[in-house]
C-alpha positions as CSV (number, residue, x, y, z in Angstrom):
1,X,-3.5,30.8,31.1
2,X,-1.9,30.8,27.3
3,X,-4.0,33.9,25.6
4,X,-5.7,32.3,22.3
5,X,-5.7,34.0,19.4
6,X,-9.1,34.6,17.9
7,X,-11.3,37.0,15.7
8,X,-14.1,37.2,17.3
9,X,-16.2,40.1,19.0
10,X,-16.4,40.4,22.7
11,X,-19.3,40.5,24.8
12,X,-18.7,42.6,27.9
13,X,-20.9,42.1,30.6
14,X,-18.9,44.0,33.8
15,X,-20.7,47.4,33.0
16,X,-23.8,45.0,33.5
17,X,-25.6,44.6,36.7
18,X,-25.6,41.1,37.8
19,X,-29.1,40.3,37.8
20,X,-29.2,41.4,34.0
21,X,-26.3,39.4,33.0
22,X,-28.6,36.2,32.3
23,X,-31.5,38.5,29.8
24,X,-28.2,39.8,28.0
25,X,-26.1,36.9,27.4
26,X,-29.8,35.5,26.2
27,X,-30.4,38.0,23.9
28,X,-26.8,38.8,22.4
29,X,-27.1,34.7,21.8
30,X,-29.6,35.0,19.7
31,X,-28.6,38.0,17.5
32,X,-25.5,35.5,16.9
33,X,-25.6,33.3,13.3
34,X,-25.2,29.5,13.0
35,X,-21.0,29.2,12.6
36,X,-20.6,32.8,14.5
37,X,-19.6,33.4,18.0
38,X,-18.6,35.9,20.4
39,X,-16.0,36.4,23.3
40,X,-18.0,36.4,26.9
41,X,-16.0,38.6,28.9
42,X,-17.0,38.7,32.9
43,X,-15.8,39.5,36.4
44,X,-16.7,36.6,37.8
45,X,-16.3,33.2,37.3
46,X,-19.0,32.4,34.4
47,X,-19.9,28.5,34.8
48,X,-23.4,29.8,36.0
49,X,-24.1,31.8,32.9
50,X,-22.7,28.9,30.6
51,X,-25.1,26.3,32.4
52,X,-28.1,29.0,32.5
53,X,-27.7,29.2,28.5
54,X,-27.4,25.5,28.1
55,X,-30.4,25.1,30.3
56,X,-32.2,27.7,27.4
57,X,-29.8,26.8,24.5
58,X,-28.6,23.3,24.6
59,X,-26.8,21.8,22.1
60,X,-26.7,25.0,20.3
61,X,-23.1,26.4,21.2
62,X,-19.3,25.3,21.9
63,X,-17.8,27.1,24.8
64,X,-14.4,27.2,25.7
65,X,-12.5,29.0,28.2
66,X,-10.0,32.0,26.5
67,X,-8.6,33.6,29.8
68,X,-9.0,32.8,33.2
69,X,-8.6,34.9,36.5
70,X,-9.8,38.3,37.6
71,X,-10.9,38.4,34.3
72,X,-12.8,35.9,32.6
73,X,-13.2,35.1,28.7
74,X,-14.8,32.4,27.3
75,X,-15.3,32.0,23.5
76,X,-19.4,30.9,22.0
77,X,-19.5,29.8,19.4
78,X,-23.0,29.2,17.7
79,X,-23.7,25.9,16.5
């Protein structure tokens, strides 16, 4: 996949033990101003954590998919 260019901070979560992923996404979400966004960066593939915040979050963020593979990004951007 093309790499797209952005400015955006990333937010690594593959120090992160799995079963905190969900609490830190959550929280790093919400430190996040309206119009402001992050890069999610994970090992896995991270559908489950995107549906998990919508579930919380919904209709408060654009996500799209940066880089896909062993390595996963996906951009947030705060609504």
């Amino acid at each position: 996949m093309k790499q797209v260019s952005h400015s955006l901070p990333d937010f690594d979560l593959r120090p992160v033990h799995p079963r905190e992923r969900r609490r830190r996404l959550l929280e790093r979400f919400e430190r996040t101003d309206p119009g402001m966004g992050f890069v999610l960066v994970v090992d896995e593939h991270p559908l489950p954590l995107i549906h998990w915040l919508s579930e919380r979050r919904f209709g408060e963020f654009d996500g799209s998919f940066v880089e896909r593979g062993f390595t996963w990004r996906v951009l947030i951007r705060r609504r």
